[in-house]
ChimeraX commands (.cxc) that place a marker at each C-alpha (Angstrom):
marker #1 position 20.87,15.37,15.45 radius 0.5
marker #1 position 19.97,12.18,17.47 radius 0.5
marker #1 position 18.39,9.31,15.19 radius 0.5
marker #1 position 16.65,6.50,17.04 radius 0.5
marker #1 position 17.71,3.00,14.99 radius 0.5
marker #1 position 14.98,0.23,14.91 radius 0.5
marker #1 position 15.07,-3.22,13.82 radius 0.5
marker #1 position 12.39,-4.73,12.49 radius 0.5
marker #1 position 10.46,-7.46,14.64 radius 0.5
marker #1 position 11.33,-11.48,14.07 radius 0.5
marker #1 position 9.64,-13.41,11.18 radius 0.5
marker #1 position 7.66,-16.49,11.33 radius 0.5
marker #1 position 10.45,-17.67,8.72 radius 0.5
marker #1 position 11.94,-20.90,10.92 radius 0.5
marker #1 position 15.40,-20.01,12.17 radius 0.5
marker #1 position 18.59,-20.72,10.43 radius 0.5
marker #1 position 17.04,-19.21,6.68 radius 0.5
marker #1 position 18.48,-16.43,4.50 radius 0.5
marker #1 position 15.79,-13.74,4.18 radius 0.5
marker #1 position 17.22,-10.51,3.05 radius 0.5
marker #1 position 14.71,-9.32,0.54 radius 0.5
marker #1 position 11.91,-12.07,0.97 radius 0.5
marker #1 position 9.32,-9.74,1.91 radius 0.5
marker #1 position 7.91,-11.59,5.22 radius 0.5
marker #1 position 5.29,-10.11,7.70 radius 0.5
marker #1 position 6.87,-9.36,11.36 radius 0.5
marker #1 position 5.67,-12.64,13.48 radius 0.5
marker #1 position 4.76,-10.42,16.32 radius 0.5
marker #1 position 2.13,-7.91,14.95 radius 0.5
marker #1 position 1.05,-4.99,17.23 radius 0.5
marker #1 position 4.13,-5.01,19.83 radius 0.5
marker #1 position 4.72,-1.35,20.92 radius 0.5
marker #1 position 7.05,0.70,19.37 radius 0.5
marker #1 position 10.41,0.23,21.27 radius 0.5
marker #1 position 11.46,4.47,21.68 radius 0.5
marker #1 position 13.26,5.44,24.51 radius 0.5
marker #1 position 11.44,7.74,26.96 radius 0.5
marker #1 position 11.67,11.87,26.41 radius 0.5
marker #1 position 12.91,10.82,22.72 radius 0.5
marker #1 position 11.84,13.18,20.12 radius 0.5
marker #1 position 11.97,13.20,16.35 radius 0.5
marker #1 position 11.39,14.90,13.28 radius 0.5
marker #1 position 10.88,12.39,11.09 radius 0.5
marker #1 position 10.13,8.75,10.51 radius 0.5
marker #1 position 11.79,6.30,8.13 radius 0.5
marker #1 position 11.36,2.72,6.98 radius 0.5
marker #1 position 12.47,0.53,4.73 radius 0.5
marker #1 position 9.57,-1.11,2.31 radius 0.5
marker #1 position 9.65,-4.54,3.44 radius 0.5
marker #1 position 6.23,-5.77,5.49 radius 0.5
marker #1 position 8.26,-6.52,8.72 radius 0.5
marker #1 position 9.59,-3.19,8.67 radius 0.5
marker #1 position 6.29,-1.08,7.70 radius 0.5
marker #1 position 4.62,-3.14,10.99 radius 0.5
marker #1 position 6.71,-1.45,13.30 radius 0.5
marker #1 position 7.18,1.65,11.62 radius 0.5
marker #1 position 3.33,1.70,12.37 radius 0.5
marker #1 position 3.46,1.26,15.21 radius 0.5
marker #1 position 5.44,3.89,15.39 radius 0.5
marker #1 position 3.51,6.62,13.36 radius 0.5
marker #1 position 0.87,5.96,16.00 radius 0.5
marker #1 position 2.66,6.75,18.60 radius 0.5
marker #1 position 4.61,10.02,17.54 radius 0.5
marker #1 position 2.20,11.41,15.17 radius 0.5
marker #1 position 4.95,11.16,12.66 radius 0.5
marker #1 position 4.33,10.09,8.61 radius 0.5
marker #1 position 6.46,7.49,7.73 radius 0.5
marker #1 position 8.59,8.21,4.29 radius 0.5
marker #1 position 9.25,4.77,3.28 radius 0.5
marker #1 position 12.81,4.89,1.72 radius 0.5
marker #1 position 14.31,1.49,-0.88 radius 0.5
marker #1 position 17.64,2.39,0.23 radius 0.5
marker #1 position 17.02,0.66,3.19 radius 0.5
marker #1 position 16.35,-3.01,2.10 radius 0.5
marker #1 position 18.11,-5.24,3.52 radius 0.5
marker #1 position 20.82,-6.71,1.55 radius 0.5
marker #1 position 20.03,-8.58,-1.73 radius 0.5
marker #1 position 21.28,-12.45,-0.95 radius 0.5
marker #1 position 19.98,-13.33,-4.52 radius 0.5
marker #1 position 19.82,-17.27,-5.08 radius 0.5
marker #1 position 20.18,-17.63,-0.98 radius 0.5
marker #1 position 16.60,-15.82,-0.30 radius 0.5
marker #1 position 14.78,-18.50,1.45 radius 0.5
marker #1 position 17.34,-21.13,1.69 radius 0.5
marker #1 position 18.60,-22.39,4.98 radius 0.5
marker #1 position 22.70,-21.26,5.92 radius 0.5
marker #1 position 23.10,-25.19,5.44 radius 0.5
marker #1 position 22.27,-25.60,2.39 radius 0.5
marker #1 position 24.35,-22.58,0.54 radius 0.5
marker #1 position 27.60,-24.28,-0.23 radius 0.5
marker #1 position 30.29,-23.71,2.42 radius 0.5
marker #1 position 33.11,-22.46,0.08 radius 0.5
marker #1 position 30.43,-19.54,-0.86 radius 0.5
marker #1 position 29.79,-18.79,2.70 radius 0.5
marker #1 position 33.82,-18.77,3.26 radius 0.5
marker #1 position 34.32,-16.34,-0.16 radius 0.5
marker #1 position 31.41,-14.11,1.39 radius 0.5
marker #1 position 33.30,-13.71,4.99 radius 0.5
marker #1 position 36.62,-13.49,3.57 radius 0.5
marker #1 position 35.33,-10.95,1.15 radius 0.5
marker #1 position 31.92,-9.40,2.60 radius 0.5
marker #1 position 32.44,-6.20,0.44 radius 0.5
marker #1 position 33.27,-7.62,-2.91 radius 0.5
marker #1 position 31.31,-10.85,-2.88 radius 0.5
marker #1 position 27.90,-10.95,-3.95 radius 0.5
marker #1 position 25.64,-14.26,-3.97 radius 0.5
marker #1 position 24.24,-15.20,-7.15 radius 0.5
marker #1 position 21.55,-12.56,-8.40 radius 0.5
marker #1 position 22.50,-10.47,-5.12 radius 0.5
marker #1 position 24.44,-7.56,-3.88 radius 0.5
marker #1 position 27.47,-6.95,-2.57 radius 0.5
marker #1 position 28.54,-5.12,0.61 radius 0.5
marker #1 position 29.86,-2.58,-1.09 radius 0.5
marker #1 position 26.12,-1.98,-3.19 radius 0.5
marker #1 position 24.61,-2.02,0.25 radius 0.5
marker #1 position 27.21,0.38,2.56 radius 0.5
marker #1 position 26.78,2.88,-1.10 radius 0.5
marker #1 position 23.21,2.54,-0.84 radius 0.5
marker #1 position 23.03,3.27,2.99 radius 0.5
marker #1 position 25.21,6.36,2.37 radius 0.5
marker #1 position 23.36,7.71,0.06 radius 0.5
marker #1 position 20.32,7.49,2.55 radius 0.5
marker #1 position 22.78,8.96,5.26 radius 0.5
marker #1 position 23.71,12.16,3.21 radius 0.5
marker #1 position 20.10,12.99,3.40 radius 0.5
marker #1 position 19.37,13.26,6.94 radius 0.5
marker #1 position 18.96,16.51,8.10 radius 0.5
marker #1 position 16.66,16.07,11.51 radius 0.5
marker #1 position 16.53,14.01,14.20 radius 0.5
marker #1 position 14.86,10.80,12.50 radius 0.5
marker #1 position 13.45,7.67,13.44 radius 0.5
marker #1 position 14.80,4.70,10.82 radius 0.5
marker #1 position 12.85,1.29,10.97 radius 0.5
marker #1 position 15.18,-0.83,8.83 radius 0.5
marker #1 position 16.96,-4.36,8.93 radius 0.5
marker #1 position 20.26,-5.28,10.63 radius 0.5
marker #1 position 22.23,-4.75,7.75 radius 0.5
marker #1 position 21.68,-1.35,6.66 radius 0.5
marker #1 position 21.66,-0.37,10.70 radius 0.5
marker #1 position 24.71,-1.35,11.30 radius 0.5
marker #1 position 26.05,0.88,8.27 radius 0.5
marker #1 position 23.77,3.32,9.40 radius 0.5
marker #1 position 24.92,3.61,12.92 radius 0.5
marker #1 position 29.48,3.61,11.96 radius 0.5
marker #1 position 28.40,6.63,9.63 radius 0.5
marker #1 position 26.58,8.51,12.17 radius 0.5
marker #1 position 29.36,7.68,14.42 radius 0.5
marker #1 position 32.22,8.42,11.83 radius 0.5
marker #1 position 32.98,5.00,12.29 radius 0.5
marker #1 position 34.87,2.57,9.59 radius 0.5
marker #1 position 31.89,0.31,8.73 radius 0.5
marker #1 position 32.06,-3.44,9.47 radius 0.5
marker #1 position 30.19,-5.19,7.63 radius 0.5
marker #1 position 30.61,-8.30,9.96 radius 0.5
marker #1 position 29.78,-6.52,13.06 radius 0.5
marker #1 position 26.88,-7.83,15.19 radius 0.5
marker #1 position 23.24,-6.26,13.81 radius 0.5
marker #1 position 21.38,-4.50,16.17 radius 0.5
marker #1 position 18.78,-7.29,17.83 radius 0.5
marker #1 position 15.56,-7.38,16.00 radius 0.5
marker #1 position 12.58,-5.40,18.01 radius 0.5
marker #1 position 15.28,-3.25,19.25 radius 0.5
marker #1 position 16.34,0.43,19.73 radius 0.5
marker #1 position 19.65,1.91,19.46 radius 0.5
marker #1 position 20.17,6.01,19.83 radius 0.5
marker #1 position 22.91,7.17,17.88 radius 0.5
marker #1 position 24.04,11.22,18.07 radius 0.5
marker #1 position 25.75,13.75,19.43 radius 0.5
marker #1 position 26.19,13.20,23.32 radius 0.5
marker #1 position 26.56,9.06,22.61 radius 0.5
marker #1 position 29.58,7.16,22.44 radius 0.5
marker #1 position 28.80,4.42,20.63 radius 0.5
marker #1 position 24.64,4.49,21.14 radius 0.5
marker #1 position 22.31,3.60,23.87 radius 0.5
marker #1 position 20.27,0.42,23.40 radius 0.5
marker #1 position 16.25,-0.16,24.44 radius 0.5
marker #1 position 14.38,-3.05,23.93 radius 0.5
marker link #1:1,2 radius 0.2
marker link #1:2,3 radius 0.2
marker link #1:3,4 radius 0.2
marker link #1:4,5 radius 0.2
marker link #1:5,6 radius 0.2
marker link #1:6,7 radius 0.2
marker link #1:7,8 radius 0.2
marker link #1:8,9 radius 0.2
marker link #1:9,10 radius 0.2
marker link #1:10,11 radius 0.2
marker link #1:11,12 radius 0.2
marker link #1:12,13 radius 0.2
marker link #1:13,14 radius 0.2
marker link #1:14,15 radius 0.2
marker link #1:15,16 radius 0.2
marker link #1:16,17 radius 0.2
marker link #1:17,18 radius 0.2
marker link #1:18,19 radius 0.2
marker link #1:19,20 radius 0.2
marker link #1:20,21 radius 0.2
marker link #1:21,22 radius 0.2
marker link #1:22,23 radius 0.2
marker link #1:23,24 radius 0.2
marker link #1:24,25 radius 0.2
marker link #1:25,26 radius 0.2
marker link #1:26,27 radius 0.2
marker link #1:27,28 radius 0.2
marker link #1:28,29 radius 0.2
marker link #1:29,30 radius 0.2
marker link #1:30,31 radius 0.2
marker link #1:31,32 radius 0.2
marker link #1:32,33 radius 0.2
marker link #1:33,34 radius 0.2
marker link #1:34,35 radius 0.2
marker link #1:35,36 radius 0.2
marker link #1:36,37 radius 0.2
marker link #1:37,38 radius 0.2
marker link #1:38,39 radius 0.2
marker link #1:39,40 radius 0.2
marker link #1:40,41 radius 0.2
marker link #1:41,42 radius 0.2
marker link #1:42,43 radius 0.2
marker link #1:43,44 radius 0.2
marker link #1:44,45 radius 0.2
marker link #1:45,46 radius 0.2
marker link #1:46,47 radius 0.2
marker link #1:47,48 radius 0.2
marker link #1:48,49 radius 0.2
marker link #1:49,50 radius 0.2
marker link #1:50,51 radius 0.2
marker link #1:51,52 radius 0.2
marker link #1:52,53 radius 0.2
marker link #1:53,54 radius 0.2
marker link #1:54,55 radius 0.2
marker link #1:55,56 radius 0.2
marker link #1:56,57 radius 0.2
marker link #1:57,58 radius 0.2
marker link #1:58,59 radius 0.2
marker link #1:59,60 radius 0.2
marker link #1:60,61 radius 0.2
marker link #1:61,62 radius 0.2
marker link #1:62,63 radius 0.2
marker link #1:63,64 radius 0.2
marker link #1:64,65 radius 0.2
marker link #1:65,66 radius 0.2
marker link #1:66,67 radius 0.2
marker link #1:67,68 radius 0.2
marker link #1:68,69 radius 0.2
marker link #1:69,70 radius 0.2
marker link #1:70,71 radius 0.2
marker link #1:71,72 radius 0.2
marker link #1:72,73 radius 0.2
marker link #1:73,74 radius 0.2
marker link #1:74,75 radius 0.2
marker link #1:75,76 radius 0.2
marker link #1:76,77 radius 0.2
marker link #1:77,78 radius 0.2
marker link #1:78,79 radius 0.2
marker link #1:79,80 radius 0.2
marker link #1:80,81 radius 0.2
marker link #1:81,82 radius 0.2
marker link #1:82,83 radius 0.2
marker link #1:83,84 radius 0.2
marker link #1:84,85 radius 0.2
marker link #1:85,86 radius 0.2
marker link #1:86,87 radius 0.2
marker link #1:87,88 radius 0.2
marker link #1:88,89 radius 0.2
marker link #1:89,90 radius 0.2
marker link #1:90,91 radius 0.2
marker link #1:91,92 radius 0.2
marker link #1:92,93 radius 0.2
marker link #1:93,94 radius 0.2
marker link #1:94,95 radius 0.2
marker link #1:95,96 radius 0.2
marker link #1:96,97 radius 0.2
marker link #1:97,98 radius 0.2
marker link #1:98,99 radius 0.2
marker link #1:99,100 radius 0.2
marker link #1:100,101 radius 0.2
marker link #1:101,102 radius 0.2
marker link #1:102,103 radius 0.2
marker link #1:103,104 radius 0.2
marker link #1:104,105 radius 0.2
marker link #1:105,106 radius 0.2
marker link #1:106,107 radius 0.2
marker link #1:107,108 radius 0.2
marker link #1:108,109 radius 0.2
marker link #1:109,110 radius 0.2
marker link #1:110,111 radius 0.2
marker link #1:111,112 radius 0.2
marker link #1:112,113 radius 0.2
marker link #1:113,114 radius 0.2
marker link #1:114,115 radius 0.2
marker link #1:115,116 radius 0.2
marker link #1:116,117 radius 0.2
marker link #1:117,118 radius 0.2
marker link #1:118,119 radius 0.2
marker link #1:119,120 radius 0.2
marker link #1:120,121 radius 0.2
marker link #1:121,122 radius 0.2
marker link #1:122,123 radius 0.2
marker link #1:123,124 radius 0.2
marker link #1:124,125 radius 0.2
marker link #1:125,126 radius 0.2
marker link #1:126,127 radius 0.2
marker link #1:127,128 radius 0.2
marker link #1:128,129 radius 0.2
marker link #1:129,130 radius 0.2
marker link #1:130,131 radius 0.2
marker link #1:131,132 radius 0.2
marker link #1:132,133 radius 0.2
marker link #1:133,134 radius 0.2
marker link #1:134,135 radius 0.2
marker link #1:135,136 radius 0.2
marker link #1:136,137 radius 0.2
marker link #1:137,138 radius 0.2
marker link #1:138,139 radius 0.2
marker link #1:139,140 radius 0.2
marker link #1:140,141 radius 0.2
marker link #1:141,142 radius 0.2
marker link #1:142,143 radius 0.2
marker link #1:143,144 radius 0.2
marker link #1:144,145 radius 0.2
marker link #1:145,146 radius 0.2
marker link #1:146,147 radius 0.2
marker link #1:147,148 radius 0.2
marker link #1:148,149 radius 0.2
marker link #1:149,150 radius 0.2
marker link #1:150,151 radius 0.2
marker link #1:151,152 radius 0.2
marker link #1:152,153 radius 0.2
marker link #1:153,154 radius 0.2
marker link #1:154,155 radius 0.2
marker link #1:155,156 radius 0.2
marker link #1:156,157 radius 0.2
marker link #1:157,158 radius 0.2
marker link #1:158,159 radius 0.2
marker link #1:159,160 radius 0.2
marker link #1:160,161 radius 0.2
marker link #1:161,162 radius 0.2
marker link #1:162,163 radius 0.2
marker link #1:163,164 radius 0.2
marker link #1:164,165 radius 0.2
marker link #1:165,166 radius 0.2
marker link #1:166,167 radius 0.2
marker link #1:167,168 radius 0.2
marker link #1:168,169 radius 0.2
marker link #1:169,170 radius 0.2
marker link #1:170,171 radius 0.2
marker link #1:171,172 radius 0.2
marker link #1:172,173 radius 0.2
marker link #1:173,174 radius 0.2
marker link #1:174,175 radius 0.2
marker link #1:175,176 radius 0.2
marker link #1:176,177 radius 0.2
view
């Protein structure tokens, strides 16, 4: 199975805010879907959240594909620090979330380790070649499972409007977009 990883588009939120679960619209409505050429897929995945639905639309209209919208892949819950800019969460909570990023949760949020469980639980599903419209979070879990890869939850998220093949026959995934 080959799965075809897409991040949502960018927000009009201004740069430098926390927006896990703040449900905002993709700023860039009606930008083609990002697939790689002679892809194919079985299915069609997205997370709830407006940004991601847009290009999962996008999608659907250009495979034919129904998309199965799927809660597991939210983005993680940053609680109190929706909507906030980085500068204004304290620094010594930003310093317990990176020298902790599966244990530490922000106020009213999640913690890594709710999101990687949630993610797997979404993984163990799979069963075709899928297309999964999602956030850079749960992508990057997504993609060290699929690879049998330890997850890191501070590795680099996919870029947003982007496309990143993960299967059988790819290393570590071939990026479009």
């Amino acid at each position: 199975m080959r799965h075809a990883l897409l991040r949502h588009l960018p927000t009009n939120i201004a740069p430098g805010h926390c927006y896990g679960r703040l449900d905002l619209p993709a700023g860039r409505a009606g930008m083609a879907a990002p697939l790689p050429p002679g892809f194919r897929a079985q299915a069609l995945f997205s997370s709830p959240a407006r940004r991601c639905v847009a290009l999962a639309e996008a999608v659907a209209a250009r495979t034919g594909l129904p998309i199965t919208l799927d809660e597991r892949l939210w983005e993680l819950d940053f609680g109190a620090w929706e909507g906030l800019a980085w500068d204004d969460v304290p620094r010594a909570a930003l310093d317990a979330w990176a020298t902790d990023p599966w244990g530490f949760a922000p106020p009213g949020g999640e913690s890594g380790a709710a999101l990687v469980a949630r993610v797997r639980g979404f993984h163990a599903t799979l069963r075709q070649s899928s297309i999964i419209v999602s956030h850079g979070g749960p992508l990057k879990v997504l993609a060290a499972l699929i690879g049998g890869l330890a997850v890191d939850l501070l590795a680099p998220a996919p870029p947003m409007g982007g496309c990143v093949l993960h299967g059988p026959g790819l290393a570590s995934g071939a990026e479009d977009g």
